[in-house]
C-alpha positions as CSV (number, residue, x, y, z in Angstrom):
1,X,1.8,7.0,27.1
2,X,1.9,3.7,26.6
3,X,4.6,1.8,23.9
4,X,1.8,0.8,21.5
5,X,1.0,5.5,21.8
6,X,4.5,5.7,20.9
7,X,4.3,3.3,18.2
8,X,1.6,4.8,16.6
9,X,3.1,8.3,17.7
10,X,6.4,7.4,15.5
11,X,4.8,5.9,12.8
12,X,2.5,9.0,12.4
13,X,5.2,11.7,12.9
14,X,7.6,9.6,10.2
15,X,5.0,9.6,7.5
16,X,4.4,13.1,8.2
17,X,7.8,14.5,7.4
18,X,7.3,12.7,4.3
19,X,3.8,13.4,3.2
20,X,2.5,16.5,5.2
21,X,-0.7,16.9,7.6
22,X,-2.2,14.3,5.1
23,X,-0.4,11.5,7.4
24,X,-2.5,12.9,10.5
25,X,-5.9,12.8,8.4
26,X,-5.0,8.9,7.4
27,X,-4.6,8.0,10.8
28,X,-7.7,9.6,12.4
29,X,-9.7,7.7,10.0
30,X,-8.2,4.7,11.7
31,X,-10.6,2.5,14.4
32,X,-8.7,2.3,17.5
33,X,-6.8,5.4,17.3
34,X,-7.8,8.3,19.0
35,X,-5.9,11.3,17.4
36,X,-6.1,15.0,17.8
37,X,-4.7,16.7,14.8
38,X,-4.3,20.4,16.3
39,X,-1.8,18.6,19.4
40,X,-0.3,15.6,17.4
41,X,-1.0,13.4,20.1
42,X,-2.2,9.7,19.6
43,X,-3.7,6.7,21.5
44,X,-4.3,3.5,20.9
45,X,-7.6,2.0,22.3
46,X,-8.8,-1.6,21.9
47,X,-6.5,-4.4,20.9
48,X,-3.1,-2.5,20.4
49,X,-1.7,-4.9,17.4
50,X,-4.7,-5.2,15.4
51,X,-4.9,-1.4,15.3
52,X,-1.2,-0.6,14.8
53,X,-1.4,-3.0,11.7
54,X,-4.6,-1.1,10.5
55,X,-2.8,2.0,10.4
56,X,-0.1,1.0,8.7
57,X,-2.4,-0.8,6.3
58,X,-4.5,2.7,5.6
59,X,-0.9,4.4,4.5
60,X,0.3,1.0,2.5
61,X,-2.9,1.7,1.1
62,X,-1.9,5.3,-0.6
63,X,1.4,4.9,-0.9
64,X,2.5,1.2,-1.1
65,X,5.0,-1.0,0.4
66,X,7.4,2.0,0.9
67,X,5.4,3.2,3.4
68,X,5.5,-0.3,5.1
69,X,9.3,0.4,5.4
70,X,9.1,4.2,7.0
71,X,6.7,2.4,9.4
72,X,9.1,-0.5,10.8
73,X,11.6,2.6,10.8
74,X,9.8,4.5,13.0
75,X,9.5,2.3,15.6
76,X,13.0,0.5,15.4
77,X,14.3,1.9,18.1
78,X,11.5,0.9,20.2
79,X,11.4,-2.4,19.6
80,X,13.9,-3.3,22.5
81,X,11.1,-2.3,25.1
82,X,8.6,-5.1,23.6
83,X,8.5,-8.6,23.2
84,X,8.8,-9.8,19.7
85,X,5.5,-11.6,20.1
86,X,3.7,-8.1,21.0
87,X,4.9,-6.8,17.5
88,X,2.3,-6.4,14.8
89,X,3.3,-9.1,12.2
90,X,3.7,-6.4,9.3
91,X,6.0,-4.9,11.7
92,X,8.7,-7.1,11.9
């Protein structure tokens, strides 16, 4: 799994505990993420920033900028293994 799967992994599980199996449907509808909803399991394909910002976009999208904020939570304590530069902007 690589740190941009974990990313996306995070960010998914996070909006999860707060809206439901409704945060796996947003994300499979996500080009560049590959998602099976029955295992919870998630990759990224393609270019790994672009799609990471699109997912966060589709929730932004329901929910607002609030759900930009459980997003950069999710993946805080990940961000020592990346360099800043390989952060999606909305990210940081």
């Amino acid at each position: 799994m690589s740190i941009y799967d974990q990313f996306a992994s995070n960010i998914i599980k996070e909006q999860e505990s707060i809206m439901g199996p409704l945060a796996w449907e947003q994300a499979s509808k996500v080009t560049g993420l590959r998602v099976d909803i029955q295992a919870h399991t998630v990759n990224v394909e393609g270019n790994s920033k672009e799609v990471l910002e699109k997912l966060v976009a589709q929730y932004g999208r329901l929910f607002g900028p609030a759900s930009r904020e459980v997003c950069r939570d999710a993946i805080r304590s990940l961000l020592s293994q990346v360099a800043p530069d390989e952060i999606p902007a909305v990210l940081r």
